[in-house]
GUDREN-881650 format. One record per residue (C-alpha): residue number from 1; x, y, z. Coordinates in nm, 2 decimals, m for minus. Layout:
! residues N
<r i="NUM" px="X" py="Y" pz="Z"/>
...
//
This chain:
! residues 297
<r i="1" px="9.09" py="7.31" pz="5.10"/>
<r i="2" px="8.82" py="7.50" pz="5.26"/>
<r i="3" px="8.65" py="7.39" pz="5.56"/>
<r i="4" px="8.30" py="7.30" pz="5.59"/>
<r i="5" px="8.19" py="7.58" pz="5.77"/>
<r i="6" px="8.34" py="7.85" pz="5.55"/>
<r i="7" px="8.24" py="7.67" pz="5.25"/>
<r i="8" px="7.87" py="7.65" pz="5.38"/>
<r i="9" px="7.86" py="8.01" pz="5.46"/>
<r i="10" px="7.99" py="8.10" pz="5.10"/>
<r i="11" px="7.79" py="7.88" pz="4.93"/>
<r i="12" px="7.50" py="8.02" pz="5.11"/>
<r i="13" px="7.58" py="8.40" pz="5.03"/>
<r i="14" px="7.64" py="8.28" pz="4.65"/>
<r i="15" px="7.29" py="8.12" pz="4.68"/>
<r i="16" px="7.10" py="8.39" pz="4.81"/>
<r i="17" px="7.26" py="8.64" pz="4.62"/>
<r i="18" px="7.39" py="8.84" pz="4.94"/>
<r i="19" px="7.71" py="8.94" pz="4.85"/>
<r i="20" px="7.65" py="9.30" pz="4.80"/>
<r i="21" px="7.39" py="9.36" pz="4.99"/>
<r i="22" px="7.33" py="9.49" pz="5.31"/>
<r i="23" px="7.31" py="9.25" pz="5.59"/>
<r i="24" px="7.19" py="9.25" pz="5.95"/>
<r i="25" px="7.39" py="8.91" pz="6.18"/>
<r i="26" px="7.17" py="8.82" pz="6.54"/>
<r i="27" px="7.50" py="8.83" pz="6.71"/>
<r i="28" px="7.43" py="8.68" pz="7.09"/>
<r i="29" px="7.79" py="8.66" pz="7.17"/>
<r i="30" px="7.77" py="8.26" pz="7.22"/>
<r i="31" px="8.03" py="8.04" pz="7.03"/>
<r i="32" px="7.74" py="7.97" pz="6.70"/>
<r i="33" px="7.72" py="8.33" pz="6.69"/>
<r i="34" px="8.07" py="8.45" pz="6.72"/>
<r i="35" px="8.14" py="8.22" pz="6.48"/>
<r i="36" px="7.88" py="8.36" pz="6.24"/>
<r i="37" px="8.02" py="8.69" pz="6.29"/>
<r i="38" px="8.39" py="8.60" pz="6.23"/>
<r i="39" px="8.31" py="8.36" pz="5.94"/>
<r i="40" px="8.07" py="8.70" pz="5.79"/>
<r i="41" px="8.34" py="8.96" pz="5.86"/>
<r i="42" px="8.61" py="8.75" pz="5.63"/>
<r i="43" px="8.41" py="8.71" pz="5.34"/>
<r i="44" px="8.19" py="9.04" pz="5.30"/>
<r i="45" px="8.24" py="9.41" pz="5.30"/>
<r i="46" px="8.24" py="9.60" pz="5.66"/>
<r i="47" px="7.99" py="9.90" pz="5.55"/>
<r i="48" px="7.76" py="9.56" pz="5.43"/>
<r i="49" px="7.73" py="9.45" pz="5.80"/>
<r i="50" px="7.57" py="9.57" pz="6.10"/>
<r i="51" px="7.51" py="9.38" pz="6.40"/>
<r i="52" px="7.21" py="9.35" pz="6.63"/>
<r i="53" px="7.26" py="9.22" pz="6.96"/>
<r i="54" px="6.97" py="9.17" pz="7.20"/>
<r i="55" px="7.06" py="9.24" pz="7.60"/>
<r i="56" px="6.78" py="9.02" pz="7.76"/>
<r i="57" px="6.87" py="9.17" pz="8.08"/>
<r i="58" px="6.73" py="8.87" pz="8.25"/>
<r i="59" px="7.14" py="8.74" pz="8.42"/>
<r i="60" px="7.43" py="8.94" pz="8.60"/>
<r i="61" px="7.64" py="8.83" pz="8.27"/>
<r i="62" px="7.38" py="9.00" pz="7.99"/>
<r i="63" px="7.58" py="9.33" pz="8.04"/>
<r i="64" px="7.95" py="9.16" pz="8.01"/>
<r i="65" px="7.78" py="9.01" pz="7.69"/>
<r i="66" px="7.70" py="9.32" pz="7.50"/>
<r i="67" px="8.02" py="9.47" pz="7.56"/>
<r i="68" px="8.21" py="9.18" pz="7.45"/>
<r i="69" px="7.97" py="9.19" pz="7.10"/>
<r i="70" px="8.02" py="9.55" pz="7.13"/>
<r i="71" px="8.42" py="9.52" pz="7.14"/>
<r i="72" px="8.43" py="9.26" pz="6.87"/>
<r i="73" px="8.21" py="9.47" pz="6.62"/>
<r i="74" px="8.47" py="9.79" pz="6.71"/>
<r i="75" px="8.80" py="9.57" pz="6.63"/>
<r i="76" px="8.60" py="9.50" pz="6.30"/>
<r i="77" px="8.48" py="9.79" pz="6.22"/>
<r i="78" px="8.08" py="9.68" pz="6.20"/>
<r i="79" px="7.79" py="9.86" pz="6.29"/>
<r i="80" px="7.67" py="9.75" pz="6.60"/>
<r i="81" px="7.32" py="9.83" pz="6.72"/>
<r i="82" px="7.17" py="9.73" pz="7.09"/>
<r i="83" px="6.81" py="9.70" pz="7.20"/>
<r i="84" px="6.76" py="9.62" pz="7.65"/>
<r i="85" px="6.46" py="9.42" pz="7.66"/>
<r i="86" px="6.19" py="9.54" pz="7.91"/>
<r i="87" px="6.10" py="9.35" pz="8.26"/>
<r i="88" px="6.02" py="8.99" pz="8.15"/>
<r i="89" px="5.63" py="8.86" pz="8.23"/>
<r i="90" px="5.59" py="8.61" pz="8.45"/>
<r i="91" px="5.46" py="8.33" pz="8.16"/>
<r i="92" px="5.50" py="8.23" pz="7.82"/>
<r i="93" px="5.87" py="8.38" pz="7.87"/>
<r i="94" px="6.00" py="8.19" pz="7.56"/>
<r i="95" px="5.73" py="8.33" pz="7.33"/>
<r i="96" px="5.80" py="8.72" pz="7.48"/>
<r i="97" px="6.15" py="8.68" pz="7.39"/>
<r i="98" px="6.10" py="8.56" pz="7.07"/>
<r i="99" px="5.83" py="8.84" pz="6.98"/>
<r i="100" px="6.07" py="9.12" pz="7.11"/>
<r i="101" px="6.32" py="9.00" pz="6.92"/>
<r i="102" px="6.16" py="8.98" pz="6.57"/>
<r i="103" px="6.01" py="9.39" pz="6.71"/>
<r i="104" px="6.40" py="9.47" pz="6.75"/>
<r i="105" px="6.55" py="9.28" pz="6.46"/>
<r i="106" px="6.23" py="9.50" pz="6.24"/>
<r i="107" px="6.36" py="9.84" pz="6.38"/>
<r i="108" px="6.72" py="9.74" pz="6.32"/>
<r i="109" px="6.66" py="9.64" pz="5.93"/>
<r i="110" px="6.49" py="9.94" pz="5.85"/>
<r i="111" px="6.77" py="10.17" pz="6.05"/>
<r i="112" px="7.00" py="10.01" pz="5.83"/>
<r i="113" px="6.81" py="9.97" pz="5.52"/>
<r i="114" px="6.87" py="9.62" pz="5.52"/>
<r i="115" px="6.61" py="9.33" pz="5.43"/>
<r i="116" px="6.76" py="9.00" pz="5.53"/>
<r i="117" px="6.90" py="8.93" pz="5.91"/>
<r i="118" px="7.11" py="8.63" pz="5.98"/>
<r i="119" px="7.13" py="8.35" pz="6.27"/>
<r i="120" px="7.38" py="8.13" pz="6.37"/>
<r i="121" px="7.09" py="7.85" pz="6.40"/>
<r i="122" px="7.26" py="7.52" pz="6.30"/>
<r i="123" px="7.18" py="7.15" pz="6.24"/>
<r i="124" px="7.18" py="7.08" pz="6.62"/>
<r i="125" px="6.90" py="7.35" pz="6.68"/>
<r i="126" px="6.69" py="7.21" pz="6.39"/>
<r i="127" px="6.71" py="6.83" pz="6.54"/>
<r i="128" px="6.58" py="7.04" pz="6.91"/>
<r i="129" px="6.33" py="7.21" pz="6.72"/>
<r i="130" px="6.19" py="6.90" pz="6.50"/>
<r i="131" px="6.18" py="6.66" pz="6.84"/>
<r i="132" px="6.00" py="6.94" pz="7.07"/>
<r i="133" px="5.74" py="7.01" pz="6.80"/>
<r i="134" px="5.66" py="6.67" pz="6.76"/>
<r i="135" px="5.61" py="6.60" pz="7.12"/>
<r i="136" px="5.31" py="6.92" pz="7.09"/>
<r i="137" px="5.19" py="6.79" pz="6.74"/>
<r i="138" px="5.28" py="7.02" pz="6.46"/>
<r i="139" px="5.15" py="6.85" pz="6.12"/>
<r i="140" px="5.38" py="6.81" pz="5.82"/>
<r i="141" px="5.50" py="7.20" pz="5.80"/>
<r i="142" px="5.61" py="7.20" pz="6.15"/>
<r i="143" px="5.86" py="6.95" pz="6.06"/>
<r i="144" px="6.03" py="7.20" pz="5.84"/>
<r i="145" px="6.05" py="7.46" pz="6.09"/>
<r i="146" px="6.34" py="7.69" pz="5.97"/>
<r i="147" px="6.31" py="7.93" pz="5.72"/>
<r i="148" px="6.66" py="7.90" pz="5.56"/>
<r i="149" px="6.69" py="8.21" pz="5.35"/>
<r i="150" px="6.81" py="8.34" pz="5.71"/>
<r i="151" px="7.03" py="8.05" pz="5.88"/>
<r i="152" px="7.36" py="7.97" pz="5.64"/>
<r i="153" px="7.47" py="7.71" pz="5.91"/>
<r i="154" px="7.15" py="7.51" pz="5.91"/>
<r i="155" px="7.31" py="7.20" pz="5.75"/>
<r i="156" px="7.62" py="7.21" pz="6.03"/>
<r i="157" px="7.60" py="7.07" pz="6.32"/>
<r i="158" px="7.71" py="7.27" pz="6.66"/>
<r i="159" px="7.96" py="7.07" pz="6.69"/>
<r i="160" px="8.11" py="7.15" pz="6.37"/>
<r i="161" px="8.08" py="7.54" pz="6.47"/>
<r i="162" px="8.26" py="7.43" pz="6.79"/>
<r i="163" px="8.55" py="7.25" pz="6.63"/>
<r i="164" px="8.58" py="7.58" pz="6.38"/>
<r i="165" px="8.56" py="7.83" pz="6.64"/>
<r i="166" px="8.89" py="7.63" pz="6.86"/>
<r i="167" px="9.07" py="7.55" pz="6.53"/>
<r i="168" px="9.06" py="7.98" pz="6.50"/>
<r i="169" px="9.10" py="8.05" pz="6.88"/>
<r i="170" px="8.82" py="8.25" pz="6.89"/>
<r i="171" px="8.67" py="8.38" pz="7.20"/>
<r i="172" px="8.34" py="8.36" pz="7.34"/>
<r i="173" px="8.07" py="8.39" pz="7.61"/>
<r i="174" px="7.93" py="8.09" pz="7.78"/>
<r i="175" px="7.52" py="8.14" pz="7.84"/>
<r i="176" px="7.50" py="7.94" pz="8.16"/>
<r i="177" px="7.07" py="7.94" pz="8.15"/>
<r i="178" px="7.09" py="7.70" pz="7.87"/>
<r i="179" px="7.23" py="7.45" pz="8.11"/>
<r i="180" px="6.92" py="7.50" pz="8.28"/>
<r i="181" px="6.69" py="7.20" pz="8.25"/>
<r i="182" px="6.32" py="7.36" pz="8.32"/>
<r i="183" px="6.29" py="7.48" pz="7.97"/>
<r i="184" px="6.22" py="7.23" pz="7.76"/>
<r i="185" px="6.45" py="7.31" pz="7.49"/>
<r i="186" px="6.74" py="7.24" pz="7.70"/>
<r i="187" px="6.61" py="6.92" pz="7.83"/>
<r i="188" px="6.60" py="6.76" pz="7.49"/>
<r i="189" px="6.96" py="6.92" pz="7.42"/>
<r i="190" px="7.12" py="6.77" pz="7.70"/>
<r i="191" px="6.88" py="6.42" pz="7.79"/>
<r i="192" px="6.72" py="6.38" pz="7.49"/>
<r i="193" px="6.96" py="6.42" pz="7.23"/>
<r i="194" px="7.26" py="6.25" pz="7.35"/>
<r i="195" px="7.01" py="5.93" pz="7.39"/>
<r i="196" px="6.95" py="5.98" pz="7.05"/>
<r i="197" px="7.30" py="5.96" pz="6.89"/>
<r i="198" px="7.30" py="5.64" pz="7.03"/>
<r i="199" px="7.05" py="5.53" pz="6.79"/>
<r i="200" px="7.14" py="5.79" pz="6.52"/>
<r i="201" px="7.51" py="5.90" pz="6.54"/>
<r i="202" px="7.45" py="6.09" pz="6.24"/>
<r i="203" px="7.16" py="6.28" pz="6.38"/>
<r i="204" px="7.14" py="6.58" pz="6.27"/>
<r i="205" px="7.23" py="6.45" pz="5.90"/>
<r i="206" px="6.90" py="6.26" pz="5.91"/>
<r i="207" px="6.73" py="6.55" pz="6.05"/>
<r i="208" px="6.82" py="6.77" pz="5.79"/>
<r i="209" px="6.75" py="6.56" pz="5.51"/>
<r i="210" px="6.37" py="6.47" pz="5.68"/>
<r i="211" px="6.33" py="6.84" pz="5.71"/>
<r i="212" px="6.38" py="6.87" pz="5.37"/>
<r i="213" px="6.14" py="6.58" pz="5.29"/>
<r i="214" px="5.85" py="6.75" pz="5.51"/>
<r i="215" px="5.94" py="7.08" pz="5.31"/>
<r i="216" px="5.82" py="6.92" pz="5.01"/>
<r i="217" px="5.56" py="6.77" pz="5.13"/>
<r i="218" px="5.40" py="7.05" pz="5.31"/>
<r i="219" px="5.45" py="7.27" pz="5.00"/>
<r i="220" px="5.29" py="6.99" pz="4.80"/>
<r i="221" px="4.99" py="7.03" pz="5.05"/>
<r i="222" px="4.98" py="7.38" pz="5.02"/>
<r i="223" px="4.88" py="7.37" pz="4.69"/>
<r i="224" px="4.59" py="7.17" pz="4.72"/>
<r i="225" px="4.45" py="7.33" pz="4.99"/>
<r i="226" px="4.13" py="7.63" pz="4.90"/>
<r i="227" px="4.17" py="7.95" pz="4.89"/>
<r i="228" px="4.07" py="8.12" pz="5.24"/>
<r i="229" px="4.17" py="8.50" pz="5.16"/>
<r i="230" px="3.78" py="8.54" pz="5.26"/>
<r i="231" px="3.82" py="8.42" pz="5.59"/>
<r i="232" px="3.57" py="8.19" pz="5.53"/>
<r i="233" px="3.48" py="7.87" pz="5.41"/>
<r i="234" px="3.15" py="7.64" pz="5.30"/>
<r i="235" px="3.14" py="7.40" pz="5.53"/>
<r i="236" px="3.01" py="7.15" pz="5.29"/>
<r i="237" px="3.38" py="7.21" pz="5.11"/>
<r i="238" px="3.59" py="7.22" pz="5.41"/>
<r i="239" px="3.43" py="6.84" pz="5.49"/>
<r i="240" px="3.52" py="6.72" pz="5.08"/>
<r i="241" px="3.86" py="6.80" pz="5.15"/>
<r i="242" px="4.11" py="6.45" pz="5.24"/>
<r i="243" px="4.15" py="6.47" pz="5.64"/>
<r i="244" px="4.50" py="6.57" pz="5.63"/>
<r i="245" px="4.40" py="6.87" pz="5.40"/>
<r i="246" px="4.13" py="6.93" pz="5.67"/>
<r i="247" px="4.42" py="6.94" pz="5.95"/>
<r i="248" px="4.65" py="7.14" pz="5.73"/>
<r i="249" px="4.40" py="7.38" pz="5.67"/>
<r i="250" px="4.30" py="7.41" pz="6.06"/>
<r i="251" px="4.70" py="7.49" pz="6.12"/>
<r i="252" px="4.69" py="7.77" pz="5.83"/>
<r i="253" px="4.44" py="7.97" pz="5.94"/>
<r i="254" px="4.60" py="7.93" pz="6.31"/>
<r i="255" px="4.76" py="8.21" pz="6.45"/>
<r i="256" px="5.02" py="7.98" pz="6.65"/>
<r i="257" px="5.15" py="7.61" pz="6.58"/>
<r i="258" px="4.80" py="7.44" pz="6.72"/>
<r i="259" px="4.82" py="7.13" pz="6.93"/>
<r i="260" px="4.70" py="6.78" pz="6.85"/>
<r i="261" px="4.44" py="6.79" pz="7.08"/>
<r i="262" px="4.32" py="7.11" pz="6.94"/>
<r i="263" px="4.33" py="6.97" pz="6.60"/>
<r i="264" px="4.10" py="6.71" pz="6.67"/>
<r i="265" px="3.84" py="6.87" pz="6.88"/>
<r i="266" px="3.83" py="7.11" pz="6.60"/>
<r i="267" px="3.76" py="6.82" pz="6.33"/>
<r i="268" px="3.52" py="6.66" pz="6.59"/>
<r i="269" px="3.34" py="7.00" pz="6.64"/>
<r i="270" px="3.32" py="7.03" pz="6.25"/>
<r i="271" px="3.24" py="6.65" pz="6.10"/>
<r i="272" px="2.97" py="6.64" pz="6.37"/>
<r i="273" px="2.71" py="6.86" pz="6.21"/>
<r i="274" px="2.77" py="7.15" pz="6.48"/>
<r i="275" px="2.48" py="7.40" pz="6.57"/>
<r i="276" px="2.44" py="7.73" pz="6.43"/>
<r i="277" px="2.61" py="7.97" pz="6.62"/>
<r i="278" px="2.91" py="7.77" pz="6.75"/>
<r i="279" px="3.29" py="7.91" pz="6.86"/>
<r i="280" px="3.58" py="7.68" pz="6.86"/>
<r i="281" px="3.96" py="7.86" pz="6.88"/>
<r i="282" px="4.22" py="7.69" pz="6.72"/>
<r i="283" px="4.59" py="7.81" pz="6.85"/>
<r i="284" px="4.47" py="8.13" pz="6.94"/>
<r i="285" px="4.24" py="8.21" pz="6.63"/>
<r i="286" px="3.81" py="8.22" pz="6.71"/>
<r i="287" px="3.61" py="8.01" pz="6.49"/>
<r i="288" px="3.27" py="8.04" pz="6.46"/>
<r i="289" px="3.00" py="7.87" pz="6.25"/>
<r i="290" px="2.71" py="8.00" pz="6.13"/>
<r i="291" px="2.46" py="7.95" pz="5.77"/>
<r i="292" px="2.66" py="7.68" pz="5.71"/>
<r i="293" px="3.01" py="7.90" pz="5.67"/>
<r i="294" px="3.26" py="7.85" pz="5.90"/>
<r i="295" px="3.48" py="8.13" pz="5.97"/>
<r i="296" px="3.80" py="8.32" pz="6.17"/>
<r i="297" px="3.96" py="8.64" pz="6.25"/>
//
């Protein structure tokens, strides 16, 4: 009998039609990851695989890391590709990372004229990511936040991966920074979470099926919202839309995942007969009103 994670990953590849092509893994060196990579290296061809592993360069242990992915892709015989990121800015550290990473994970598909990249993102991650968007305020899309033609453990919880990754004595590295409370992520991972499960042993399970649920919905929404390939709209037609196809619309033509309060100063702004003239931004986009068209860049 075949265990969950195997059969998840295989069902996955079988799904997306993956089995011959040419495939990029996010390999961090953490336990998900590893886990990823062992679980990839068993079912499909070498010369189908390259690895991408990103050196942050931000702890004493980021070099030991890459070596260790390094080694691992060598015993396999995988391509293994590196990119150092540069000197990290003093804010919005989270968002840098992320934005270097999809940079790096561009170069590395075209190098190896691939077009899909896997993560090792799993059921545990999506709970994390569903609860911290819906403390900013994230609308009905938000609540589906993983695109999962890229993640073939997002139905598994982590601690399914960690039960597989003993069971097969693998090895891995320990990231000691996501013990580290000040980013928010790890907060709700290690105070929020575990208060959870009290409620909601089954957690994740729930979360996955709601994600699924807000999925729907949100693609249901989609098609009922106007087309704004003009960047532009009659402001007479945004304000006949239902509210919650005016919010929706606000978040699609937004740049980032706006917040709440955003939201609504934006609807204020616009059900209030603005002036001629006006500027709003709404998570990072300028609006501006004028003859009666609202419009964005």
């Amino acid at each position: 009998m075949k265990n969950l994670v195997e059969s998840a990953f295989q069902n996955f590849i079988a799904r997306e039609s993956l089995a011959e092509k040419k495939i990029v893994l996010m390999i961090s060196g953490g336990v998900d990851s590893t886990v990823l990579l062992h679980v990839a290296a068993k079912f499909l061809k070498s010369e189908n695989l390259a690895i991408l592993h990103v050196n942050h360069k931000t702890r004493a242990a980021c070099d030991a890391e890459q070596i260790f992915v390094e080694k691992m892709c060598k015993k396999l015989s995988i391509k293994f590709f590196v990119q150092k990121l540069a000197k990290l800015p003093q804010k919005n550290q989270e968002s840098w990372w992320r934005a270097e990473r999809e940079k790096c994970k561009t170069d590395v598909l075209k190098k190896f004229g691939a077009t899909r990249a896997l993560t090792a993102h799993h059921a545990t991650d999506l709970a994390e990511t569903m609860i911290w968007r819906l403390t900013k305020g994230c609308g009905v899309s938000g609540l589906s936040p993983f695109e999962i033609s890229t993640k073939p453990f997002w139905e598994i919880s982590k601690s399914e991966i960690e039960k597989y990754a003993r069971a097969k004595k693998l090895s891995w590295c320990e990231d000691f920074s996501n013990l580290n409370t000040n980013f928010e992520r790890n907060l709700i991972r290690h105070e929020i979470l575990p208060v959870l499960r009290k409620v909601t042993p089954n957690l994740e399970k729930v979360c996955v099926a709601e994600s699924k649920i807000f999925g729907a919905a949100a693609n249901f929404l989609e098609t009922k919202l106007p087309e704004i390939s003009e960047n532009k709209i009659l402001l007479t037609n945004f304000l006949a839309l239902p509210e919650i196809l005016q919010t929706e619309f606000l978040r699609k033509i937004a740049r980032q995942i706006p917040s709440s309060s955003e939201i609504d100063d934006c609807l204020r702004w616009l059900q209030n007969s603005p002036q001629g003239g006006t500027q709003k931004t709404i998570g990072g986009t300028p609006l501006a009103f004028r003859a009666k068209i609202l419009s964005w860049k």
